[in-house]
Z-matrix of the N, CA and C atoms (Angstrom, degrees):
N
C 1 1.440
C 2 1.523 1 108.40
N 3 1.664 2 126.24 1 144.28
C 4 1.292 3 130.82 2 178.30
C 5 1.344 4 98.88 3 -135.07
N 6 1.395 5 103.69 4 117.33
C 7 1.964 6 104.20 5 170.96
C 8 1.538 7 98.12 6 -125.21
N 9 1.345 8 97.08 7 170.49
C 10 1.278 9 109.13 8 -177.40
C 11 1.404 10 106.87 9 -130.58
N 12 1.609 11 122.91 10 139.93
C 13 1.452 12 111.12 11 -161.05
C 14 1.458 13 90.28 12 -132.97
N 15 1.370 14 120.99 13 142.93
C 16 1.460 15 136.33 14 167.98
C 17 1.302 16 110.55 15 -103.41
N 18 1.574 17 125.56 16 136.98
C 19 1.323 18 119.27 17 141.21
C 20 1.365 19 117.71 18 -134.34
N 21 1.336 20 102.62 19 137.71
C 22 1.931 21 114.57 20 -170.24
C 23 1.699 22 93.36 21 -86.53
N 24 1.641 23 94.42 22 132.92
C 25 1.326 24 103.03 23 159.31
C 26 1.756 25 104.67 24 -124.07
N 27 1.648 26 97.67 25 -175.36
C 28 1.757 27 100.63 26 154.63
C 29 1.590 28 95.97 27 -82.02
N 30 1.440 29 80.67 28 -176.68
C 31 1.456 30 103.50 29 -170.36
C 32 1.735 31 123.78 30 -71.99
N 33 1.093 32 87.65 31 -42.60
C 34 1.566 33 107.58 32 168.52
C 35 1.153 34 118.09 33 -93.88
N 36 1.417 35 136.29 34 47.53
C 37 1.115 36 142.79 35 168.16
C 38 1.470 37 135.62 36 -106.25
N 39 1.324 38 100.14 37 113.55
C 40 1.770 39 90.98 38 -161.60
C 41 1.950 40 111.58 39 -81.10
N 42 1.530 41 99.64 40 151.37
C 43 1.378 42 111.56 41 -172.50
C 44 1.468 43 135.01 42 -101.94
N 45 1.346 44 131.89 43 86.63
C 46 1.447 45 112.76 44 161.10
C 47 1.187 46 133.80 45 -75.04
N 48 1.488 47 108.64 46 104.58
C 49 1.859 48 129.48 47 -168.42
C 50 1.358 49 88.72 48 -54.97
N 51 1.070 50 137.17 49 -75.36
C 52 1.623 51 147.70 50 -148.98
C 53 1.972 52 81.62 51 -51.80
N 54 0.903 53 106.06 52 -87.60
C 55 1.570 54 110.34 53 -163.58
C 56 1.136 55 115.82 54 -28.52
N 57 1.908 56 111.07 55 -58.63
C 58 1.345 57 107.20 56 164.13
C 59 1.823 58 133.52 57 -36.79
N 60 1.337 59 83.88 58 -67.35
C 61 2.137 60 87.36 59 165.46
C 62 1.507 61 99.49 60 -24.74
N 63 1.078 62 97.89 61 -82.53
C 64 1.356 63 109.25 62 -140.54
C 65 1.826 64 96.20 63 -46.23
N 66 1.424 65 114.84 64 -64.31
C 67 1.571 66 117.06 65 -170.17
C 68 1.714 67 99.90 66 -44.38
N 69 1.376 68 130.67 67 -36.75
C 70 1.012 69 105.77 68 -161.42
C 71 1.939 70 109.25 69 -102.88
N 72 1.530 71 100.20 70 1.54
C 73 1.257 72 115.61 71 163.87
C 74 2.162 73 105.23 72 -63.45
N 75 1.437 74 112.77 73 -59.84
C 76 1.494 75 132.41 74 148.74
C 77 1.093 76 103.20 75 -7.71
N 78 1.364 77 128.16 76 -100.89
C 79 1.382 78 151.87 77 -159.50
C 80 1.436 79 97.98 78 -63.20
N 81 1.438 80 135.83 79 -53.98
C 82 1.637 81 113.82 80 171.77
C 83 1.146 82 127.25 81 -39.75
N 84 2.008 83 118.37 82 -39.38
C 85 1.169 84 132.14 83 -160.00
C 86 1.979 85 95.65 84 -82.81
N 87 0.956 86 101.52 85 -28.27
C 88 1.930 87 117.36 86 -162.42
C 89 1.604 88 96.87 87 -72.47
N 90 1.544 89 106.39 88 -29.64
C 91 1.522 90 99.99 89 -175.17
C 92 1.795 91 119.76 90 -107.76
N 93 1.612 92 82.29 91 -13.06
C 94 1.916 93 103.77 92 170.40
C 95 1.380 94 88.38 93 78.10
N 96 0.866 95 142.74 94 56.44
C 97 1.643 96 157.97 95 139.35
C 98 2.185 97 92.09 96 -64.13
N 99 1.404 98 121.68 97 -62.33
C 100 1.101 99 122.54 98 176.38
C 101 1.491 100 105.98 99 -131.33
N 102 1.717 101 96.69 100 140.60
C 103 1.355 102 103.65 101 -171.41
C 104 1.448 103 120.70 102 -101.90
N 105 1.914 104 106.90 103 -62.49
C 106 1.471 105 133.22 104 167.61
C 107 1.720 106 115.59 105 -98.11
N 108 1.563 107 94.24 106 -6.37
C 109 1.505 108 90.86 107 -171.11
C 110 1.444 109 122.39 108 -73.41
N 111 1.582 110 116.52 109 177.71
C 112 1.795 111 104.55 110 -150.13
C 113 1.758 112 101.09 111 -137.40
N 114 1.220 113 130.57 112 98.60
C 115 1.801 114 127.29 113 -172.48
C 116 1.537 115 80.83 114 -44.52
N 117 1.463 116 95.27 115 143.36
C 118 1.523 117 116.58 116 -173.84
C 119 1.745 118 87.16 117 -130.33
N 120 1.154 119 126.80 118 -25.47
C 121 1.588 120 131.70 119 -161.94
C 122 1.448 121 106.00 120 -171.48
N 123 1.455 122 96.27 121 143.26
C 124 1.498 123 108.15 122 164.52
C 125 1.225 124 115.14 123 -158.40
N 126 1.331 125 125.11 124 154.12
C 127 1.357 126 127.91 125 177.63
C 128 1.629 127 103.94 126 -157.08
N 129 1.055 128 112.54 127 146.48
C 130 1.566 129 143.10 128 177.68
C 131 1.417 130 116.33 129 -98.67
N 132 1.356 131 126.99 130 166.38
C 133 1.478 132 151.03 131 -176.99
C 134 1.407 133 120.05 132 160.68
N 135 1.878 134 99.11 133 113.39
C 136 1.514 135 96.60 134 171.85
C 137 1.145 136 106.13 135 -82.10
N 138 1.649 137 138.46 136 178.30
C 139 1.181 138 148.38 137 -131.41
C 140 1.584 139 87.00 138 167.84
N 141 1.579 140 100.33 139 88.77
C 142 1.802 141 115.20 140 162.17
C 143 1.271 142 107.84 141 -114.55
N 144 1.317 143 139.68 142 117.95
C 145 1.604 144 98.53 143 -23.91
C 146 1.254 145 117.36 144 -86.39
N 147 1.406 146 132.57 145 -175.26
C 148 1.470 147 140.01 146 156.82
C 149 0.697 148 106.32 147 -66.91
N 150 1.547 149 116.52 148 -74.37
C 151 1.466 150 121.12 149 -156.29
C 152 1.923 151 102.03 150 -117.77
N 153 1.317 152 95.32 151 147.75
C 154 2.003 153 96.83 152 160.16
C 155 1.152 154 111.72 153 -90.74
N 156 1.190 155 122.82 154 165.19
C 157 1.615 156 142.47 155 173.43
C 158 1.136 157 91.68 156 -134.35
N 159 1.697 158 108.38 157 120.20
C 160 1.287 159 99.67 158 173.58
C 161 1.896 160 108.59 159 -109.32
N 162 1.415 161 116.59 160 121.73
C 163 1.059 162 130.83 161 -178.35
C 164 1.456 163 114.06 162 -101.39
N 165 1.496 164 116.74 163 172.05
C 166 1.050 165 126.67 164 164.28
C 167 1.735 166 111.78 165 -56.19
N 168 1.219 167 102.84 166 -56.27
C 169 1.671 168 105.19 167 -178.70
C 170 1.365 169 116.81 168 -65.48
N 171 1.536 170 114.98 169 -13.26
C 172 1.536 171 106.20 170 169.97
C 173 1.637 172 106.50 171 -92.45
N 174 1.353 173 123.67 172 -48.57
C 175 1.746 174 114.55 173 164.23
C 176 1.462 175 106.85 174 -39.38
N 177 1.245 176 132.25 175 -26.75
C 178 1.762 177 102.41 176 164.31
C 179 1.101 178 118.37 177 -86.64
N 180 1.615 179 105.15 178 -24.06
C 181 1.658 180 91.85 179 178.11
C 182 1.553 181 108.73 180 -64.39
N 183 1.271 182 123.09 181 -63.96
C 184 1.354 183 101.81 182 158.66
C 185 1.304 184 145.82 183 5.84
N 186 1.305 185 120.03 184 -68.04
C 187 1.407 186 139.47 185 -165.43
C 188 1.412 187 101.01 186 -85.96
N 189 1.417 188 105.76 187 -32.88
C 190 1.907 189 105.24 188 168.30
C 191 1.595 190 107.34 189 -69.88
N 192 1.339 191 104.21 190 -47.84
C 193 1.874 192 90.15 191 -169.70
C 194 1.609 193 112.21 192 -83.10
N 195 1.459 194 111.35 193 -5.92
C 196 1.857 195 99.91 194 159.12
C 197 1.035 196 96.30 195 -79.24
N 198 1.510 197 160.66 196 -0.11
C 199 1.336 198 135.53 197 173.18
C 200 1.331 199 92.34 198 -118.06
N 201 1.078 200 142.22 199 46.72
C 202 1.663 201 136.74 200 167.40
C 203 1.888 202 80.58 201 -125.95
N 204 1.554 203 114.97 202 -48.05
C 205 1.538 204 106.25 203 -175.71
C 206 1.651 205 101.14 204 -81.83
N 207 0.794 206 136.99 205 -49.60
C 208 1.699 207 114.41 206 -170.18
C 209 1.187 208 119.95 207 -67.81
N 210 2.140 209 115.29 208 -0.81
C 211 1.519 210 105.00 209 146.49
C 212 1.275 211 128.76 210 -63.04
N 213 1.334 212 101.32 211 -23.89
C 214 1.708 213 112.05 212 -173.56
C 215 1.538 214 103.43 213 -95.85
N 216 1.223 215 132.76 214 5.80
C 217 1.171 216 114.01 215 161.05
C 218 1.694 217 120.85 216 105.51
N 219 2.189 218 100.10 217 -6.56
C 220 1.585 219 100.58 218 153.86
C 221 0.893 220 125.09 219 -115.35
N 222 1.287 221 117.65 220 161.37
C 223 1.555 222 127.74 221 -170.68
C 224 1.395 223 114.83 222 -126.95
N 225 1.611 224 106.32 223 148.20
C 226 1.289 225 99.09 224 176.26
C 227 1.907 226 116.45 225 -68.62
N 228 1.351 227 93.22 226 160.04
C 229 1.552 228 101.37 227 171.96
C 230 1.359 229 124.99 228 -53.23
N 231 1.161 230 95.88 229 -33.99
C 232 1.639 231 124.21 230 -176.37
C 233 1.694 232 106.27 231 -69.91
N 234 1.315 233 122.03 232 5.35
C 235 1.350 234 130.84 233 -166.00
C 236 1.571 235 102.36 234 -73.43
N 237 1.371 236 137.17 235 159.57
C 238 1.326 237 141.96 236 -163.77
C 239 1.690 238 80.42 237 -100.74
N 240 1.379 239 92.67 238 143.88
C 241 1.639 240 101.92 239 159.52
C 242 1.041 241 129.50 240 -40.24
N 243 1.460 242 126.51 241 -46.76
C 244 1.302 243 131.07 242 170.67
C 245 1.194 244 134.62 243 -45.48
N 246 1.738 245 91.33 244 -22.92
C 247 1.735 246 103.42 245 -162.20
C 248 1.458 247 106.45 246 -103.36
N 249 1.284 248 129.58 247 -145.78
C 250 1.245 249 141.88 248 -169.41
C 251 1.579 250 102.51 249 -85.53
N 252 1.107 251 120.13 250 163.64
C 253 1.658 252 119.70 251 176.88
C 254 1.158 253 108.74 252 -134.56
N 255 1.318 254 98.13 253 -169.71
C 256 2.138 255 98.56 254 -148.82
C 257 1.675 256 94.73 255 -90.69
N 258 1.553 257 112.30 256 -0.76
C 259 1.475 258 114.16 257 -171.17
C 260 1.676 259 116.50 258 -70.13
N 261 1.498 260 86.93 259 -14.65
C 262 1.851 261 105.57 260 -157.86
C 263 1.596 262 109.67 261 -64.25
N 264 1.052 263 153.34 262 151.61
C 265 1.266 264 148.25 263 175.32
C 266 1.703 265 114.24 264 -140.04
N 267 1.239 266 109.43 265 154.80
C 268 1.469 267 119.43 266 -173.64
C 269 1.678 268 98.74 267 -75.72
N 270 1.472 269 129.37 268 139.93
C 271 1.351 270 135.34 269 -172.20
C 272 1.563 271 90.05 270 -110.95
N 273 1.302 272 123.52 271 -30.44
C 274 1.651 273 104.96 272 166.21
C 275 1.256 274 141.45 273 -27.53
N 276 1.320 275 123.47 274 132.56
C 277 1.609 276 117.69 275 -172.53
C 278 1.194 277 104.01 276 -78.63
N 279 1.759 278 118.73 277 -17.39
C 280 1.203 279 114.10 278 -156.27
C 281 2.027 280 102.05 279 -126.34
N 282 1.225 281 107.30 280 95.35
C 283 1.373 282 107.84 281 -162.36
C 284 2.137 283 106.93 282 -64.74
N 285 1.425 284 99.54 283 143.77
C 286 1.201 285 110.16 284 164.30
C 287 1.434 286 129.68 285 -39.45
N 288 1.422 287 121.00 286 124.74
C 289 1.596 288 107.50 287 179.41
C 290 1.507 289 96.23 288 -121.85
N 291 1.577 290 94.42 289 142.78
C 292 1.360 291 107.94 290 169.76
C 293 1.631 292 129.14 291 -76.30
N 294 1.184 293 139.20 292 164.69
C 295 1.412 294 144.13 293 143.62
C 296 1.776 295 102.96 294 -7.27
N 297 1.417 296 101.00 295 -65.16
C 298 1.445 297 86.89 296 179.65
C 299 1.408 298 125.69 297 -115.23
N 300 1.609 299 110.20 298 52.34
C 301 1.353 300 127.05 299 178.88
C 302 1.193 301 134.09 300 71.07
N 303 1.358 302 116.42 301 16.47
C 304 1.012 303 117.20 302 -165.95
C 305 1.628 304 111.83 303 -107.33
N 306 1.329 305 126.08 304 132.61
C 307 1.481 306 129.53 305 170.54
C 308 2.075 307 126.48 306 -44.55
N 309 1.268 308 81.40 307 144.52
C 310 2.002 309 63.66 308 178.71
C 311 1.399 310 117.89 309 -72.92
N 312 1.503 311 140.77 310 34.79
C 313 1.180 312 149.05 311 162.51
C 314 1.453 313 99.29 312 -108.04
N 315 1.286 314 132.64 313 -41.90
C 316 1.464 315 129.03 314 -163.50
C 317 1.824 316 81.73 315 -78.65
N 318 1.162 317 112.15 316 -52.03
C 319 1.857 318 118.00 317 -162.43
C 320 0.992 319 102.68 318 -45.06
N 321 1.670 320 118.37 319 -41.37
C 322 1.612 321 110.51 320 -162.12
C 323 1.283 322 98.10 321 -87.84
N 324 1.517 323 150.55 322 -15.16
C 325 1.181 324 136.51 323 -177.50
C 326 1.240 325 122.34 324 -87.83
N 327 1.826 326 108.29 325 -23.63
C 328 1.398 327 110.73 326 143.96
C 329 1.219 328 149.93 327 -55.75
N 330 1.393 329 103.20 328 -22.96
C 331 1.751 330 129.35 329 -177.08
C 332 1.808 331 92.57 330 -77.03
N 333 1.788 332 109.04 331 -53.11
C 334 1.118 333 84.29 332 -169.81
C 335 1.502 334 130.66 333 -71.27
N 336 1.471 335 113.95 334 -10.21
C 337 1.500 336 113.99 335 -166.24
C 338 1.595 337 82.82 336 -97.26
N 339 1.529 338 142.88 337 17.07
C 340 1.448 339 137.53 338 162.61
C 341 1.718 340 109.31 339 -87.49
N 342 1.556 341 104.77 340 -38.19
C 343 1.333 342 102.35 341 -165.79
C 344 1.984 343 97.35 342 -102.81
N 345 1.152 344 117.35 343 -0.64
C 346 1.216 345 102.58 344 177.24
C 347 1.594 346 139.59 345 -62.29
């Protein structure tokens, strides 16, 4: 058998893997999901975030950090032919940081998994 188990936290939430396993090793057995069977493997990955919500307050954030990156010289993909293309890159030595620290290479890869 191969399952795959999710658990949603906040964001700032700290994790004991071991504990987790185990409770949700518990709760498989509690519901007979597994009876005799034996973890052969496991592996973990947080995922900040999982999921987007896309809000009004994040479409501006958006629209602020394509114009924090097309000072620096990227553009979204989504750019009209006419305009600049996603090929363009910042020649600064000293890359753009965002609100929440982030460089205009990290920004734009965030933008894209925002507008995707």
């Amino acid at each position: 058998m191969s399952l795959y188990v999710e658990i949603g936290a906040p964001h700032d939430a700290a994790f004991d893997v071991d504990a987790l396993r185990e409770r949700v090793l518990a709760d498989l057995r509690r519901e007979a999901i597994v009876t005799d069977h034996q973890l052969v493997a496991h592996h973990h990955v947080v995922l900040d975030p999982a999921y987007v919500h896309i809000t009004q307050a994040s479409l501006a954030e958006t629209t602020r950090i394509k114009a924090v990156l097309a000072g620096h010289g990227v553009h979204s993909v989504a750019a009209t032919a006419a305009g600049p293309t996603a090929r363009s890159r910042t020649t600064s030595s000293r890359p753009a940081r965002s609100r929440s620290g982030c460089d205009a290479q990290q920004l734009a890869f965030k933008q894209r998994r925002l507008t995707s």
